[in-house]
N, C-alpha and C positions, 0 to 999 in steps of 0.2 A: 071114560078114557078111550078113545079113537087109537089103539094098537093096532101096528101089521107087521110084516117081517120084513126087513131089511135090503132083502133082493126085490121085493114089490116096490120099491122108489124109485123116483127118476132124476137123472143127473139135475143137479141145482138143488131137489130137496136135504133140508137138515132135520135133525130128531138127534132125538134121547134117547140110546140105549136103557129097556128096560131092564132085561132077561138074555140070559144066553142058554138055552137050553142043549139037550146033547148030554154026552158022555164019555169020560177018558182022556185019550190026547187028543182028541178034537178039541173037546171043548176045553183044554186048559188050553192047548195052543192059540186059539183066538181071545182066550181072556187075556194072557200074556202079551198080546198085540194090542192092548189097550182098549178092547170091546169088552170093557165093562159096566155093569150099571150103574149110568150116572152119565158117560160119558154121552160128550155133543159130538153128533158125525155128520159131514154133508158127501153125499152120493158127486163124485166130478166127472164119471164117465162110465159107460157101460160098453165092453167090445161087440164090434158085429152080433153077432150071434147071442148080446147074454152074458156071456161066460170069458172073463172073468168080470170084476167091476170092480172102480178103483173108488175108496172113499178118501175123505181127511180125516183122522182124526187125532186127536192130543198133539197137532200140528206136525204130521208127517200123514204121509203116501200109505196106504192098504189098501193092495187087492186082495179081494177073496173071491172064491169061484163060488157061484149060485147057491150050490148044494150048503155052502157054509151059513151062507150068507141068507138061507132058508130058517137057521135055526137060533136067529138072534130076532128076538123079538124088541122091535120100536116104540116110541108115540110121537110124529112126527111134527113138526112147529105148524103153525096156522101165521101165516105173515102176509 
């Protein structure tokens, strides 16, 4: 299985949430936002710098900032 973390993608790619790693209200808050296992996200923009980066997912708008977006582990589509 070809995993990486979530902030390693580039605008246009899609994946499959595998894993959200973390602890506490971090990582509930982003499960809560629909970055859970299972779910299909495509990467649609990254700002200047990195930080934040917007995805789609469960068809609506998520940014998360790098450091979050470090602790969700992928496996990204091959198309």
């Amino acid at each position: 299985m070809n995993e990486t973390t979530l902030n390693l993608l580039e605008p246009g790619s899609k994946a499959k949430v595998i894993q959200v790693k973390g602890r506490g209200k971090a990582r509930k808050r982003v499960l809560d936002m629909g970055m859970v296992p299972g779910a299909e996200i495509e990467v649609l923009r990254k700002a200047p710098f990195g930080d934040p980066i917007e995805f789609l997912v469960k068809g609506y708008r998520l940014s998360l900032r790098k450091t979050e977006a470090e602790h969700i582990m992928v496996q990204p589509h091959t198309e």
